[in-house]
C-alpha positions, 0 to 999 in steps of 0.5 A, a space after each residue: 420667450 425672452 431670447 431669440 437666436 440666430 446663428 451663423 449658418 440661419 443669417 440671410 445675407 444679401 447684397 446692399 441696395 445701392 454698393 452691392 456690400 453683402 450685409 446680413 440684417 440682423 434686427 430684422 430676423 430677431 425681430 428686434 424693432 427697437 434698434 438697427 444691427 447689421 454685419 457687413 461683409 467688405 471684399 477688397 475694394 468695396 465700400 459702404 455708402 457715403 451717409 449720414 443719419 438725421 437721429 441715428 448714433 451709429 456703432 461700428 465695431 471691425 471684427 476682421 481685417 484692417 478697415 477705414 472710415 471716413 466721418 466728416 473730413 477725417 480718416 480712421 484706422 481700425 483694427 479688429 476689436 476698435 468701436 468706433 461710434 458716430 454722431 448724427 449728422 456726421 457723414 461717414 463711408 466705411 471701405 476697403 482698400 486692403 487685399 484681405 475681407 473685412 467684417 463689421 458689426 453696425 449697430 444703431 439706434 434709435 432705429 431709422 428707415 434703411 431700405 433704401 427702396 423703401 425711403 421718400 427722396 428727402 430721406 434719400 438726400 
């Protein structure tokens, strides 16, 4: 089969590992090795971790709400529909400090270990 198909109401969501960010991995349930995909799903007050990638570029589309980010010592204001992409080694944090949910589309490649119950303790640094 060339396609695979996941729909709304099939996505397993759970929280992140670390900050408890509900997220759905996408890749893995289309099994698509070649890249990493996920949704995250921002309550008020919740944030992503603070990270960064050794190889990894990062793509970061806000689908709803208001959202932050911070790469680096910059801070950026995205609205629904802005991409943001970020080079590795950059740190960046996505987070919400609006009263509204914010949805966000990640999107990496080429894929890098993100279980973080799973990475050696220099991966983890």
């Amino acid at each position: 089969m060339s396609y695979r198909l996941l729909t709304a109401s099939e996505m397993h969501w759970r929280p992140s590992n670390q900050m408890g960010v509900l997220n759905t991995d996408l890749v893995r349930q289309l099994e698509v090795p070649t890249l990493g995909a996920r949704l995250w799903r921002l309550r008020p007050g919740e944030a992503s971790t603070r990270h960064r990638h050794r190889k990894q570029v990062e793509l970061y589309v806000l689908l709803e709400g208001l959202g932050r980010v911070r790469v680096d010592g910059d801070l950026l204001c995205l609205r629904p529909g802005d991409a943001l992409a970020v080079e590795p080694p950059s740190v960046r944090q996505v987070f919400n400090d609006t009263t509204d949910d914010q949805l966000w589309l990640a999107v990496g490649a080429p894929p890098e270990p993100a279980n973080t119950l799973e990475m050696a303790e220099e991966e983890l640094r």
